[in-house]
C-alpha positions as CSV (number, residue, x, y, z in Angstrom):
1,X,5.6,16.1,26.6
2,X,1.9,16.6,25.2
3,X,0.0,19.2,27.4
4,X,-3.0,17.4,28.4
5,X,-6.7,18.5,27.8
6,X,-9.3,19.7,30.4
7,X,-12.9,18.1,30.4
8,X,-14.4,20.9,28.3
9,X,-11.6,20.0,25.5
10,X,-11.9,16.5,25.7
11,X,-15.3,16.6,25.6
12,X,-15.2,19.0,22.4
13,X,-13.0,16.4,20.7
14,X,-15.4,13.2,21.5
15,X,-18.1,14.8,19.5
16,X,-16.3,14.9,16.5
17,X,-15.8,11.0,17.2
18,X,-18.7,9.3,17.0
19,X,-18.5,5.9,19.0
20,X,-15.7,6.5,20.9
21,X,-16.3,7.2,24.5
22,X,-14.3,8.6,27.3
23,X,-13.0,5.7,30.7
24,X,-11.3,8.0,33.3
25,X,-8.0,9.0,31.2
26,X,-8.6,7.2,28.3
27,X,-10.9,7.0,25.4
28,X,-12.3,4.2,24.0
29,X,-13.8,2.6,21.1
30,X,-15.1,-0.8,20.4
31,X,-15.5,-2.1,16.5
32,X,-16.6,-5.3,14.6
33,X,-15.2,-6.7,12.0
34,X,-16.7,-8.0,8.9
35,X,-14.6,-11.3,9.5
36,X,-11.8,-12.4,12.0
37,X,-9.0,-11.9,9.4
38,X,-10.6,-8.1,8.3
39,X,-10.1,-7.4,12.4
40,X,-6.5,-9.0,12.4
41,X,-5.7,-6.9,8.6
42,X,-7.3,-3.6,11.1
43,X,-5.3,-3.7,13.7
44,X,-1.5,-5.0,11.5
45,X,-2.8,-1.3,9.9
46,X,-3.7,0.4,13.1
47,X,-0.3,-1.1,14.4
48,X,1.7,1.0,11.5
49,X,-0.1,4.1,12.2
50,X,0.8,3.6,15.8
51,X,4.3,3.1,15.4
52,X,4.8,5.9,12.6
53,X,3.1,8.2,15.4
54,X,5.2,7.2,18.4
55,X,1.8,7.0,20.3
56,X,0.6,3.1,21.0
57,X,-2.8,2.0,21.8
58,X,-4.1,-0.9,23.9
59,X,-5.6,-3.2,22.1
60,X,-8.2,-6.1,22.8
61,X,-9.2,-8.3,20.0
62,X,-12.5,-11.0,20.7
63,X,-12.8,-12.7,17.5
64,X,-14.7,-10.2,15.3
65,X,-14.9,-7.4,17.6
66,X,-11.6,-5.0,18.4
67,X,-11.1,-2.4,21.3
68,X,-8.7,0.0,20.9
69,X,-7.9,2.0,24.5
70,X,-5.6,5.8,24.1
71,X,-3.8,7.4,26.6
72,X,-0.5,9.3,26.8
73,X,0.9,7.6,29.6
74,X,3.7,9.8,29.9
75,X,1.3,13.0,30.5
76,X,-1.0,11.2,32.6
77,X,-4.0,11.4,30.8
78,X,-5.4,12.8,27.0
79,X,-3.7,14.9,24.9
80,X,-4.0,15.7,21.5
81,X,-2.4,12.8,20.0
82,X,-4.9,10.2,21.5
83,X,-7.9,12.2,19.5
84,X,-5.4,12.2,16.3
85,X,-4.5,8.7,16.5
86,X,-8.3,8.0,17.2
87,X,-9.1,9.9,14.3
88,X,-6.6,7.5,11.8
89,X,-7.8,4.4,13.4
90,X,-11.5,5.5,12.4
91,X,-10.5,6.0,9.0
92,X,-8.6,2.7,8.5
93,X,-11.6,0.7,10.4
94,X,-13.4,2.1,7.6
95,X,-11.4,1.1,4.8
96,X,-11.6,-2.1,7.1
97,X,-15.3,-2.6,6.6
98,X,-15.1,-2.1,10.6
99,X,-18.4,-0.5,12.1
């Protein structure tokens, strides 16, 4: 199991992601698309990532604008992995034209 991270940690690791933003146990981030399809390519992307990791997101998707939600459910709050996965997900919303 991942240890989990203390406040002063998690809060270390948010500042190297800009946008996303810590809800209880979970960080969050919210992007738009350039078009509906761009959002759908994201998170088919996202989705390998995920899977290839072992670690899942939630994931909302509004038309144009995606929210992806990480926790590690199975250590009851952050860990490293949801800052790594947040990490890939910011480079493929990039390549995604996703701000």
């Amino acid at each position: 199991m991942a240890d989990l991270l203390d406040d002063t940690a998690v809060t270390a690791r948010l500042e190297e992601l800009p946008g996303w933003t810590r809800d209880g146990a979970e960080i969050r981030r919210r992007l738009k698309a350039p078009s509906f399809m761009a959002g759908i390519e994201m998170v088919a992307e996202v989705a390998r990532a995920a899977e290839a990791a072992d670690h899942h997101p939630d994931i909302d998707i509004r038309w144009r604008t995606v929210t992806f939600a990480l926790t590690t459910h199975s250590a009851g709050g952050l860990t490293a992995r949801d800052f790594d996965l947040a990490g890939r997900i910011e480079e493929i919303a990039a390549a995604h034209g996703a701000e």
